[in-house]
C-alpha positions in Angstrom: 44.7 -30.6 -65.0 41.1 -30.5 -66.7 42.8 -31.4 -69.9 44.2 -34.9 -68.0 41.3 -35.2 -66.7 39.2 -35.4 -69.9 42.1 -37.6 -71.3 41.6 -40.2 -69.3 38.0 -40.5 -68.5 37.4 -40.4 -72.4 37.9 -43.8 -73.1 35.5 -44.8 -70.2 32.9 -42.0 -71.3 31.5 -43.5 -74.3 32.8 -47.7 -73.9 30.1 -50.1 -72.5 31.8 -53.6 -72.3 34.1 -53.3 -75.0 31.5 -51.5 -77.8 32.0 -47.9 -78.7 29.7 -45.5 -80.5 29.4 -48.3 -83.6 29.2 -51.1 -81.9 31.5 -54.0 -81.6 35.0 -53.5 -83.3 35.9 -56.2 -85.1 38.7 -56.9 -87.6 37.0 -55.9 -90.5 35.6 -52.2 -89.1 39.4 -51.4 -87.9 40.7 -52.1 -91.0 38.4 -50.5 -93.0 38.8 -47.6 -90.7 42.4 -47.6 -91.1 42.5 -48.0 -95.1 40.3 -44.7 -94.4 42.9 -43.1 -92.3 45.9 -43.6 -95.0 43.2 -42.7 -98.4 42.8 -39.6 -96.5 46.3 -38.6 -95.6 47.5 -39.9 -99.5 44.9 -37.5 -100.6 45.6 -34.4 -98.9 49.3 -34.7 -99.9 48.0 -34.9 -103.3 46.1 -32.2 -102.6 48.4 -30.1 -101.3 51.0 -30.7 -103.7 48.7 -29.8 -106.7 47.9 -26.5 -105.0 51.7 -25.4 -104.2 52.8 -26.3 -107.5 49.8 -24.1 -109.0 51.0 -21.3 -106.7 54.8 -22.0 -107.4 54.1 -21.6 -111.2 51.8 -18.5 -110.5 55.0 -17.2 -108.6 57.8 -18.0 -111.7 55.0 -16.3 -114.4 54.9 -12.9 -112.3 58.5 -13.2 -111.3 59.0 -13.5 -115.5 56.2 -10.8 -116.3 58.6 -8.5 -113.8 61.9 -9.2 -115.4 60.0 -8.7 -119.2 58.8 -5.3 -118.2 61.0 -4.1 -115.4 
């Protein structure tokens, strides 16, 4: 119930005729905004792919190491 609560007195909480906590939104402020949005999901695919393709390769070089010695 809190949780509801919160949910919809936040947009009222910080909103005084229409500005936010930056002031007015205009076109060019929600677009950058959302370019910023998609640059940071793009990057933390990248991200993430880099590091689980690090880890698979660590994986396939001990699973080797095991077979060559084992």
């Amino acid at each position: 119930m809190a949780l509801a609560t919160m949910l919809v007195a936040a947009p009222s909480a910080f909103a005084e005729n229409g500005e936010g906590l930056l002031g007015k939104a205009d076109d060019k402020t929600v677009t950058f905004f959302c370019f910023g949005v998609m640059a940071f999901f793009v990057l933390l695919v990248i991200g993430l792919s880099l590091i689980q393709g690090a880890l698979e390769r660590r994986k396939e070089k001990r699973r080797y190491d095991i077979e060559r010695l084992g």
